[in-house]
C-alpha positions in Angstrom: 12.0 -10.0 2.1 10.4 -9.3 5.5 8.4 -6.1 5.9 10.5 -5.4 9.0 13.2 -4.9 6.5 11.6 -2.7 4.4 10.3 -0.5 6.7 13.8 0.1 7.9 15.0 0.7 4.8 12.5 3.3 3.9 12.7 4.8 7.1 16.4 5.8 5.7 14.9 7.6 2.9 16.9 10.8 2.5 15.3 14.4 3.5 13.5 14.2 -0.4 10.4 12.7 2.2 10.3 16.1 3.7 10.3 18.4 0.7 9.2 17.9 -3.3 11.6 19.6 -5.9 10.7 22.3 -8.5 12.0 22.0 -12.5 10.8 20.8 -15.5 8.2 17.7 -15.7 6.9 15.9 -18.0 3.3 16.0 -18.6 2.1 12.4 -20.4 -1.5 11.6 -20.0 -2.9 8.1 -21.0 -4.7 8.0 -24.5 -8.2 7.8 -22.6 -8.0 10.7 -20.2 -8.9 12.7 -22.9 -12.3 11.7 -22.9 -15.6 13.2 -20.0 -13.8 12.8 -16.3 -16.5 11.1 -14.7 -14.4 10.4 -11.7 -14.6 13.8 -10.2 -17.3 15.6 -8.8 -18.4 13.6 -5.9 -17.4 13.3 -3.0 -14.1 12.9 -1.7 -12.7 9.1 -1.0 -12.5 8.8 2.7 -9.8 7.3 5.2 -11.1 4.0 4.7 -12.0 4.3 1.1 -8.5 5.4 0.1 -6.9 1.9 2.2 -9.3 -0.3 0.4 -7.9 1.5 -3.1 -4.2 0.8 -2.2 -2.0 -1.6 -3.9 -1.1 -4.5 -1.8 1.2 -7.6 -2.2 -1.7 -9.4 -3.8 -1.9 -6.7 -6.3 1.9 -6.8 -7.9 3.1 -10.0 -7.9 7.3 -9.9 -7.0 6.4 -6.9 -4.9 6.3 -6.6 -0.7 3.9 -3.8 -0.1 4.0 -2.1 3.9 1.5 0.4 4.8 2.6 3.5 6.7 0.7 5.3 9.4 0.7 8.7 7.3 -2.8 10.1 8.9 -0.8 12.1 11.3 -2.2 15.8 11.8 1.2 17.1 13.7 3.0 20.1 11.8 6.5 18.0 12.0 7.0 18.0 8.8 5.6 21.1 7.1 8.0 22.7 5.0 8.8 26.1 3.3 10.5 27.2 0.4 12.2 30.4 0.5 11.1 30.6 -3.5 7.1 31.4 -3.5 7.4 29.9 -7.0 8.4 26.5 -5.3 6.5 26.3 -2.4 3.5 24.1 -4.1 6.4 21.3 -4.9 7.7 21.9 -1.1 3.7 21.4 -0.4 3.4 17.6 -2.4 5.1 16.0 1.2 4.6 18.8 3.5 1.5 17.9 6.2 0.0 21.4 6.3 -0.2 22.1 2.1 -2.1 25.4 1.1 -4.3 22.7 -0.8 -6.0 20.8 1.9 -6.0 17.1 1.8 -9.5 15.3 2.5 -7.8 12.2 3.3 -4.8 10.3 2.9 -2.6 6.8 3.0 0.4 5.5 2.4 2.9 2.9 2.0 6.5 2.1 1.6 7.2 -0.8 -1.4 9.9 -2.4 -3.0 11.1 -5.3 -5.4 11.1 -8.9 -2.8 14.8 -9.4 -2.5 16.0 -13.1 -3.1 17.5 -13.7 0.4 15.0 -13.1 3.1 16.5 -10.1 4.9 18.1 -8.3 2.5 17.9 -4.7 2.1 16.3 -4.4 -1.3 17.7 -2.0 -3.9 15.4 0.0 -4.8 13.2 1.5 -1.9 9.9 3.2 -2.4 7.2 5.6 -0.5 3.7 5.9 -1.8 0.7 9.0 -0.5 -2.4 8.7 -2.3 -4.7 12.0 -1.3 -8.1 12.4 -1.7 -9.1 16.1 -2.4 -12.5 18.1 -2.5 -13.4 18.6 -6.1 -11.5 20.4 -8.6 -8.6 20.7 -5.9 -6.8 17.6 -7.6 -6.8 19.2 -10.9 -5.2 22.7 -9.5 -2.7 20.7 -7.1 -1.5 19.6 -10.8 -2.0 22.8 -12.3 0.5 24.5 -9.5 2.7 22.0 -9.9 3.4 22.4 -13.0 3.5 26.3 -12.9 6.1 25.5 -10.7 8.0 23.2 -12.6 8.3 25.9 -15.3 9.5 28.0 -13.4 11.5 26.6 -10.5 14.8 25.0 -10.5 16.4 25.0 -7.1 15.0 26.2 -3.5 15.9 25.6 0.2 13.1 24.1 2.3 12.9 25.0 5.8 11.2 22.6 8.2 9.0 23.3 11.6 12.1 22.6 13.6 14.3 25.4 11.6 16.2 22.6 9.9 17.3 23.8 6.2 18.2 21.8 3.4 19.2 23.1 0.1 17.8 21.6 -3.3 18.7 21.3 -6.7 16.3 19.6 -9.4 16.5 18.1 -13.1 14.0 17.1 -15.4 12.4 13.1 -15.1 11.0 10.2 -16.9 7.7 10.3 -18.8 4.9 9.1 -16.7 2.7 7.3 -18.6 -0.1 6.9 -15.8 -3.3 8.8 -14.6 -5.3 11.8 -15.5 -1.9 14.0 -15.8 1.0 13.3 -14.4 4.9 15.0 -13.7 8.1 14.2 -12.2 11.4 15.5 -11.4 14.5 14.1 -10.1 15.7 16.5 -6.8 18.8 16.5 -5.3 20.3 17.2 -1.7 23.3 19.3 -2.5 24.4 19.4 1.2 24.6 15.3 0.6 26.2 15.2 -3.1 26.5 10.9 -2.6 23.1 9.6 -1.9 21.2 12.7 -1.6 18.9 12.3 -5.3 15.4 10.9 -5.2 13.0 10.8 -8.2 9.2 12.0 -7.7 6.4 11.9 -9.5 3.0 12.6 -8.7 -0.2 11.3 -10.6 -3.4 12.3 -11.0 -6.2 10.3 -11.2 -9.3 11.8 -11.1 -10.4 13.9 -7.6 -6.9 11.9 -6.1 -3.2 12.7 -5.9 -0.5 10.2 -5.4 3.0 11.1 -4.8 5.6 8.4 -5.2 9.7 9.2 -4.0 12.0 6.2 -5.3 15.8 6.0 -4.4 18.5 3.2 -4.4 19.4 2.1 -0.8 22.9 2.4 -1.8 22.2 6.1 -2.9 20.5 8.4 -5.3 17.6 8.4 -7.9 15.7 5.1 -8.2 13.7 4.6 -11.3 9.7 5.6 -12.1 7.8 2.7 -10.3 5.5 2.4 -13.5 4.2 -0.8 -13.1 2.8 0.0 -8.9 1.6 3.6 -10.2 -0.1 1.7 -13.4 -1.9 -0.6 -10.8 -2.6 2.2 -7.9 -4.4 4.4 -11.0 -6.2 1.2 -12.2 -7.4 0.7 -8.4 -8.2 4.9 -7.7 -10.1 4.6 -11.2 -12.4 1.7 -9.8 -13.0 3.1 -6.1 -13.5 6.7 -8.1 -16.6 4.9 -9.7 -18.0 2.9 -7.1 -18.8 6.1 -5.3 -22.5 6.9 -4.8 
C-alpha cells in the first residue's frame, strides 16, 4: 500500500480528529505497572526524542506506518465543550489543552492492503505527547473523572464550527501505565460518524490513538501498534539521563 494512499485516507478521518468523547472507560493496567515508576521524573522527551520512540514500518511487520507533521502551534483546532465536565476529553486532540504538552509527534497507520493502492480498511492516527512530570498521570486522572461522569457534549471549534457527540463505553486496553477508551459518535453523521479512542499512558507520555473503518464507523483497539509504541516509550523513558 503506498503511503500516498494512506495519508489520503486518513486525511478523511471524520471530525473525531478534532474532539475526544466523554463516557465510561476502561481502566486495565499491565501486571508490571504496579511496581516503582522509574520512567517519570526526569525530564520531558523532546521533539526529537519522541520521533526516535515512534513505531515505524520496521517495527510491526504487515503494517505501513506515515508520520504526520503534528508540531503545529496554530489554534485551528482547539476545541470546547459546552459540558466543563467533558472539556479534558475535548482537550486529548485539541492543540491548546489546559495541560500543556512539552512535545509531541504523530502518525497515521494502517494494515498494508494486498493491492498496491488500495484504500485500506481500517485507518489509524497516532499523538504520542511528552508532558512535564506528574502532568501525564493527572491528564489520565481527568480523563477518567470525565469518563464517569460525561456521556455526550458538543465541541465547538476556533472557527465556530459545532458538532454534537454522543459516547459508549470501549475495549479493555491492555497497554501502558493506565490506560481508557471510548467509542464517540457524530450524531449529525449517524453513517460513518463513530471512531474509537483510547489513550495510554506510559510513564511521563501520553498517546492518543483514533481508529475508524474507511467505509464508516468504529475501527477496532490497535493493540498490537500501542503494545509496541509502549514497549518503545518504555525504552526511550529509560535511556534518559
Amino acid at each position: 500500500m503506498h503511503t500516498t494512499r494512506l495519508r489520503l485516507a486518513a486525511a478523511a478521518l471524520p471530525a473525531l480528529l478534532l474532539a475526544a468523547a466523554c463516557s465510561s472507560g476502561d481502566d486495565s493496567p499491565t501486571p508490571d505497572s504496579q511496581s516503582p515508576n522509574v520512567l517519570s521524573g526526569k525530564a520531558p522527551l523532546t521533539t526529537e526524542q519522541l520521533t526516535k520512540a515512534l513505531v515505524t514500518d520496521s517495527d510491526l511487520p504487515g503494517w505501513v506506518v506515515q508520520p504526520s507533521r503534528t508540531a503545529d502551534s496554530s489554534d485551528t483546532s482547539t476545541l470546547t465543550a459546552d459540558k466543563p465536565v467533558c472539556q479534558p476529553l475535548a482537550d486529548v486532540t485539541s492543540s491548546n489543552p489546559k495541560i500543556h504538552r512539552m512535545a509531541f509527534v504523530g502518525a497515521a497507520f494502517a494494515k498494508g492492503t494486498a493491492k498496491a493502492g488500495t484504500t485500506p480498511e481500517i485507518i489509524n492516527q497516532m499523538m504520542v505527547a511528552s508532558h512535564a512530570p506528574g502532568d501525564a498521570a493527572k491528564v489520565m486522572t481527568q480523563l477518567k473523572t470525565a469518563l464517569a461522569g460525561c456521556t455526550a457534549f458538543t465541541a465547538t471549534d476556533s472557527t465556530g464550527a459545532k458538532t454534537p457527540f454522543t459516547v459508549s463505553k470501549g475495549p479493555a486496553v491492555p497497554v501502558g501505565d493506565t490506560a481508557v477508551s471510548w467509542v464517540m459518535n457524530d450524531t449529525s453523521d449517524k453513517g460513518a460518524g463513530a471512531a474509537l479512542l483510547s489513550v495510554v499512558q506510559t510513564g511521563d507520555t501520553v498517546t492518543m490513538y483514533v481508529s475508524v473503518k474507511s467505509a464508516g464507523g468504529a475501527g477496532p483497539l490497535p493493540v498490537d501498534v500501542e503494545r509496541k509504541q509502549d514497549e518503545k516509550l518504555k525504552k526511550a523513558l529509560a535511556a534518559r539521563k
